[in-house]
Backbone as a ProteinNet text record, in pm:
[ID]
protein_1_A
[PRIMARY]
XXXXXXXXXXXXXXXXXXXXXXXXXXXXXXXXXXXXXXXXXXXXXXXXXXXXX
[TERTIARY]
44038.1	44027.2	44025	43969.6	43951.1	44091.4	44198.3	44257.6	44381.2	44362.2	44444.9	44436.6	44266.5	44250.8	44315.4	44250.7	44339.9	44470.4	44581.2	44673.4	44731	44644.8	44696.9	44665.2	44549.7	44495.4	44621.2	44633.2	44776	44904.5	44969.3	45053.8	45063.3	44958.8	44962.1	44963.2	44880.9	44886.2	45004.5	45087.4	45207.2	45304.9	45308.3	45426.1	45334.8	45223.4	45176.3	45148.8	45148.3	45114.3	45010.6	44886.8	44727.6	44686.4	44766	44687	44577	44527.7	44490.4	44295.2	44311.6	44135.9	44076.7	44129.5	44073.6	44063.9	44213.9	44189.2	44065	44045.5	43928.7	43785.9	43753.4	43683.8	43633	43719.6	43737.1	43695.6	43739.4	43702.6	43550.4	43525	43359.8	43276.4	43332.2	43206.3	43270.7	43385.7	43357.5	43235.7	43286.7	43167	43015.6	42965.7	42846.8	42763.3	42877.5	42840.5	42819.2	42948.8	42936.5	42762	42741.9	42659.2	42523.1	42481.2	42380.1	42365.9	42478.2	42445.1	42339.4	42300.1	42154.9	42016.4	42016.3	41920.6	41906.4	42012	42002.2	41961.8	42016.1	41969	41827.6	41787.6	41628.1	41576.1	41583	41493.9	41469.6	41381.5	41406	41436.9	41536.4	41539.5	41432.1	41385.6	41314.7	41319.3	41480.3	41516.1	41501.1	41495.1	41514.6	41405.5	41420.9	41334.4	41259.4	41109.3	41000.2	41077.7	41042.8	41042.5	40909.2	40802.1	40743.3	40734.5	40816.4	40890.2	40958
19440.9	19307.9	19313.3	19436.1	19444.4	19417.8	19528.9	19539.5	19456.5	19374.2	19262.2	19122.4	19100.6	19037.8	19064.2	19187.5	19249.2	19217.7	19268.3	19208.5	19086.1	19002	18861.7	18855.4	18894.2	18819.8	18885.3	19013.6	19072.3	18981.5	18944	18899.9	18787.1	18680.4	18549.3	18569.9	18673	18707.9	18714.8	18841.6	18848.4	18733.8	18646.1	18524.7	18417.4	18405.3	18313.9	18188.1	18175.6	18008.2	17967.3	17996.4	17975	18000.8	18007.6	18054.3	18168.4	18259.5	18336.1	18297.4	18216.4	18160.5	18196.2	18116.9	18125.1	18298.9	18370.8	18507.9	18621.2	18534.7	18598.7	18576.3	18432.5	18438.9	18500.3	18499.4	18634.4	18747.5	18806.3	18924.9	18980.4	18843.5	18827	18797.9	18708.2	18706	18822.1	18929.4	19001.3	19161.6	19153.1	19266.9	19215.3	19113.3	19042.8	19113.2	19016.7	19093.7	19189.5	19331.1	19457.7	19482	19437.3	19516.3	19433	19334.1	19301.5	19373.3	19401.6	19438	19496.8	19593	19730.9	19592.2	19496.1	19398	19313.6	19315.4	19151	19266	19370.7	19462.9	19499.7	19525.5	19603.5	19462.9	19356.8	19222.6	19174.1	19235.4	19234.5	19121	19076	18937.5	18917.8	18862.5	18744.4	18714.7	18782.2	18708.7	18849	18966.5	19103.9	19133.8	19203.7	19244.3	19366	19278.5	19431.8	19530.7	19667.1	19820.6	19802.8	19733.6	19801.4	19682.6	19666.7	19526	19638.9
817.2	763.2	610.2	520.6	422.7	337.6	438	364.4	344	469.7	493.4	420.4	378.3	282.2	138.1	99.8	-35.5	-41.6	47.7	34.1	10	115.6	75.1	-85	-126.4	-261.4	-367.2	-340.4	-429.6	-403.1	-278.4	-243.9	-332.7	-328.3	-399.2	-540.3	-621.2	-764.5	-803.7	-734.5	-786.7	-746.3	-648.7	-656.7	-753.2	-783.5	-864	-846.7	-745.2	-663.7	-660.3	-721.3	-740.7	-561.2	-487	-322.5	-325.3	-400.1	-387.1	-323.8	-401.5	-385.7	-249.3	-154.5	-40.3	27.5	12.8	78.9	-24.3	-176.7	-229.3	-190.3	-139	-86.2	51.9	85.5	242.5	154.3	85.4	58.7	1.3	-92.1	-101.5	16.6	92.5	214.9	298	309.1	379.3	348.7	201.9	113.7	134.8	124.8	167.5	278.2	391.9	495.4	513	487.7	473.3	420.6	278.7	268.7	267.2	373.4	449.3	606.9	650.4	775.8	802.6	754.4	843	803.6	762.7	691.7	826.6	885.7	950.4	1104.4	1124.4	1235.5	1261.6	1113.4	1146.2	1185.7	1186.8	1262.4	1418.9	1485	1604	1647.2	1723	1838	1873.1	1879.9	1962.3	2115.1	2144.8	2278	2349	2306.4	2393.6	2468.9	2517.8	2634.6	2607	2573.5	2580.4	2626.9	2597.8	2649.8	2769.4	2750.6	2857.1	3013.7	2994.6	3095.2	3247.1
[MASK]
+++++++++++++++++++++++++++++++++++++++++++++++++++++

């Protein structure tokens, strides 16, 4: 996905059509994410099922 974003955002730079915005924002909320993930994991659910169940 990373790099499919990148591309688009290159693709639009070089024809110059101001499109680029939106596939940059893909690329910021995909780095985000990337580097929240292990954050949003260590929080246990709520919904799981005790171990001593």
């Amino acid at each position: 996905m990373f790099f499919l974003l990148l591309l688009a955002v290159s693709a639009h730079v070089n024809v110059s059509d101001g499109g680029f915005i939106p596939a940059l924002v893909g690329v910021v909320l995909l780095a985000v994410s990337f580097f929240t993930q292990n954050r949003a994991r260590e929080t246990p659910s709520p919904y799981a099922c005790s171990a001593s169940v």
